[in-house]
N, C-alpha and C positions, 0 to 999 in steps of 0.2 A: 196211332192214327195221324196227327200232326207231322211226324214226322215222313210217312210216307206221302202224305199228303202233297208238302213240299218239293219232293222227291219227282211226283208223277208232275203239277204241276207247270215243274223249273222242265222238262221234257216238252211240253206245249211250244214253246217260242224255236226250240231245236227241230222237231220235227215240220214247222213252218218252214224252216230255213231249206228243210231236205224234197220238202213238198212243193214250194213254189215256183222254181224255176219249172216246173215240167206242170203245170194246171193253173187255171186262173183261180183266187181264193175262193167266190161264194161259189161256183160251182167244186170245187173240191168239200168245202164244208156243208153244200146239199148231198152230197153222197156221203158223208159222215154222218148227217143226223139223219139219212135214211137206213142207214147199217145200224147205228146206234138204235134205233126204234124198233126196226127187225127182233134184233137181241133180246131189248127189253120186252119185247111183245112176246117171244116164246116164252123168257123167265116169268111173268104176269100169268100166262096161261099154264105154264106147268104148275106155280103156285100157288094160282089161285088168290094171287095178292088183289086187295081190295083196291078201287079204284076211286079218287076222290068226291065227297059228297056237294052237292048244290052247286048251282051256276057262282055263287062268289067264289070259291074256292076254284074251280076251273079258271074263271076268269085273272085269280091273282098269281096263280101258277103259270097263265099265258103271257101275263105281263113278267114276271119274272125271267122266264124264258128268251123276251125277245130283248130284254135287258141283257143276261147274264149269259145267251149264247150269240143271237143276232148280233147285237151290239158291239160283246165284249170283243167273240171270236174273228168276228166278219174286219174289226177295226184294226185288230193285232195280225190277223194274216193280210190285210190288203197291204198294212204298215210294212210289212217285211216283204211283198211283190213289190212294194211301191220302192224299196232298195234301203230298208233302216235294216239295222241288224239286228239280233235276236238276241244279245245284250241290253242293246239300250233301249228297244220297247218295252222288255223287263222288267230296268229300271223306270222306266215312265211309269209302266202302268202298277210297278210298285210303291205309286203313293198315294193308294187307295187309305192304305190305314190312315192319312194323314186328313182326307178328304173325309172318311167317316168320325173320326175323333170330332170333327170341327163344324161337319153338321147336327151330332149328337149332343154338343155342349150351344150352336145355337138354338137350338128347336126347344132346350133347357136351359135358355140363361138366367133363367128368372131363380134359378135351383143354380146355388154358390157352389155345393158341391160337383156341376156339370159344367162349371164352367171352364173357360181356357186359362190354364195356370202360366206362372212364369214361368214354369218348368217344359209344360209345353209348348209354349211363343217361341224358345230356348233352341227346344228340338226343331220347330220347323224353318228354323232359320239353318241349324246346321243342316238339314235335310234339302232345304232349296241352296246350301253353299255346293254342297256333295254332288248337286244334279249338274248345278252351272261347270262343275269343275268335267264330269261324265260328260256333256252334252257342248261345252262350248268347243270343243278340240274337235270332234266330230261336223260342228257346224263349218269350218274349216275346211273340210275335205270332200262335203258333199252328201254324207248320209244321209244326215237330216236336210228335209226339204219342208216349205210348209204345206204339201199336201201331206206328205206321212206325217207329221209331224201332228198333224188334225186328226189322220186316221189314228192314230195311238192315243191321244186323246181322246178321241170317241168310248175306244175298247178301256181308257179310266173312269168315264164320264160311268158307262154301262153298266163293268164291275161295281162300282160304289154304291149308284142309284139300286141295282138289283139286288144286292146286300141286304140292305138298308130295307129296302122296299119286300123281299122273302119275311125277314125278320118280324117287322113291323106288322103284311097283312096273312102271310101264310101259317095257316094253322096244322099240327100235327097230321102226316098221312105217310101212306107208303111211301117210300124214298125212289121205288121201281115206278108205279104208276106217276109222283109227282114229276120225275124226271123223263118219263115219256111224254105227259102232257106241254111241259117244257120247251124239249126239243121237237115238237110240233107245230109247236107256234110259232121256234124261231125258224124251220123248214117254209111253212105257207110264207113267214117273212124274207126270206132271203132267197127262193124261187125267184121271183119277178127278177130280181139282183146277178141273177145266175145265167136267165136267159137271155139280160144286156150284155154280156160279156162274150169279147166274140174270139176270144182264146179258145181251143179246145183242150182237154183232158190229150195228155202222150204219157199214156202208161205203158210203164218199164214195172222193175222190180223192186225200185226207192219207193217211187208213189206207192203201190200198192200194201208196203211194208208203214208207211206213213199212212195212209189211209188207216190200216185194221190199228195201228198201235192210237192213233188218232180216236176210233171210236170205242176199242174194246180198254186202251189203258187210261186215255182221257178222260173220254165222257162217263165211260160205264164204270171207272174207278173214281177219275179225281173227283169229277162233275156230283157223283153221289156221295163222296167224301165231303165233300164243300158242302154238301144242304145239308149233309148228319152234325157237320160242325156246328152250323147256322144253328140250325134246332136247339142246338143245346148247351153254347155258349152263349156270352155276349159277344155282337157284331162286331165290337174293335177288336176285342181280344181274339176273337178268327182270322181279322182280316190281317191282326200284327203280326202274323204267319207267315205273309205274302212279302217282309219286307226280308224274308230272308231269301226269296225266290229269287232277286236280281242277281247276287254274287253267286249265286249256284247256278243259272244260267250264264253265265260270261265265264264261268269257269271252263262249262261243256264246252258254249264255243268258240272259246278259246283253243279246245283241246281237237275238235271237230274239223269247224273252221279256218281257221288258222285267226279268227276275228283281233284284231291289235287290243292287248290289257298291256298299258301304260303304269308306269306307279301314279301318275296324279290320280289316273279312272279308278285304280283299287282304293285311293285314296279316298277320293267320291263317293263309291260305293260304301266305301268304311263310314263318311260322314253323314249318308243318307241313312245307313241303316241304324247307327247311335240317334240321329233326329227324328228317325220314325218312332223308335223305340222310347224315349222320351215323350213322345204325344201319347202314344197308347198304353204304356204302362202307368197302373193304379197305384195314386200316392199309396205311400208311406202313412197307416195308423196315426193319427195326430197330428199329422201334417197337412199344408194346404199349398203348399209348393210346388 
């Protein structure tokens, strides 16, 4: 599962890249989470899968939703219309694990054992060396701009918080109904967002290929992959998953694109994913390091 997981994932940032020039993002991503709920909605019905109980539960799976698809989706494809690459939002928004490690050990600091060790002070320094080394050479030539640069941000802010926040209030249910409910809420949310945009959809044979891998490999693969992880591990050790997405995305498009991998950027990348890995992996038996 992880591994694929990673797999479908590191495909999100590339099929942005194939999608955006021809569609504006939040109406491209309202036609994804309409296909995506279609789908869901036949599996639900030929199954018979149970639908979740009581208005809190509704409600924490709406909050989730407009967190982990609104937020995340809507911030990482505007980033990539807005002209970042499909690389370096990657690595942005691959420092979720960094950002949950550090609200998990504050919300705990009172408990020694949750706390931030030297070990990971350690990694997040090699992890913010790794990004400055990815991101300053880019700043340089124009990718990063501080509007994308906000909107990629957004979609880390989104992922973490919704993590964090599934983990914490959402209680066991279907993965089918939980993830229609979901992508519902972030639909009503990114309408309004969709009919400000005065780009139109020019469908060809990329978009539409984007579009279906969009909602039936993403959402209806990774999207339910990601809440079965959620379930059933713990939150950092899920999210330490993600820090393997950026080098597996710059590889694609690298190979795709033609997008520029430097040795300093692999280098980056090397140092971001040793200093994520550092924050999120569990001392060592005896140790407090």
């Amino acid at each position: 599962m992880p591994a694929v997981f990673v797999l479908i994932w590191s495909t999100g940032f590339v099929v942005a890249r194939f999608a955006m020039p021809d569609a504006p993002p939040f109406t491209f991503l309202c036609w994804r989470y309409g296909l995506s709920i279609a789908c869901f909605g036949a599996w639900i019905y030929w199954a018979r899968a149970p639908w979740p109980v009581g208005r809190a539960q509704w409600f924490h799976l709406g909050v989730t939703g407009v967190l982990m698809h609104a937020a995340y989706l809507g911030g990482v494809w505007a980033a990539v219309k807005a002209g970042m690459g499909a690389g370096t939002v990657a690595l942005l928004v691959g420092l979720q694990p960094v950002l949950t490690a550090l609200w998990l050990s504050s919300i705990t600091s009172s408990d020694h054992a949750h706390a931030v060790t030297a070990r990971q002070w350690s990694g997040l320094g090699l992890g913010l060396a790794g990004l400055i080394l990815v991101v300053w050479r880019k700043l340089g030539v124009g990718e990063i701009t501080p509007w994308n640069l906000c909107l990629a941000l957004l979609a880390l802010i989104g992922i973490t918080a919704g993590t964090l926040y599934q983990k914490r209030f959402v209680t066991r249910c279907d993965v089918r109904t939980a993830n229609t409910t979901q992508l519902l809420a972030a639909l009503l949310v990114s309408l309004p967002l969709a009919w400000a945009e005065s780009e139109a959809m020019r469908w060809n044979a990329t978009l539409v290929a984007a579009l279906l891998w969009s909602a039936f490999g993403l959402t209806l693969g990774g999207s339910s992959l990601l809440y079965l992880m959620i379930q059933r591990g713990a939150a950092t050790r899920v999210t330490s998953l993600l820090y393997l997405v950026p080098p597996t995305t710059a590889l694609m498009a690298w190979v795709l694109f033609d997008e520029v991998l430097t040795v300093p950027m692999l280098l980056g990348m090397a140092l971001t994913a040793i200093g994520v890995s550092r924050v999120v992996r569990a001392p060592s038996r005896g140790r407090s390091d």
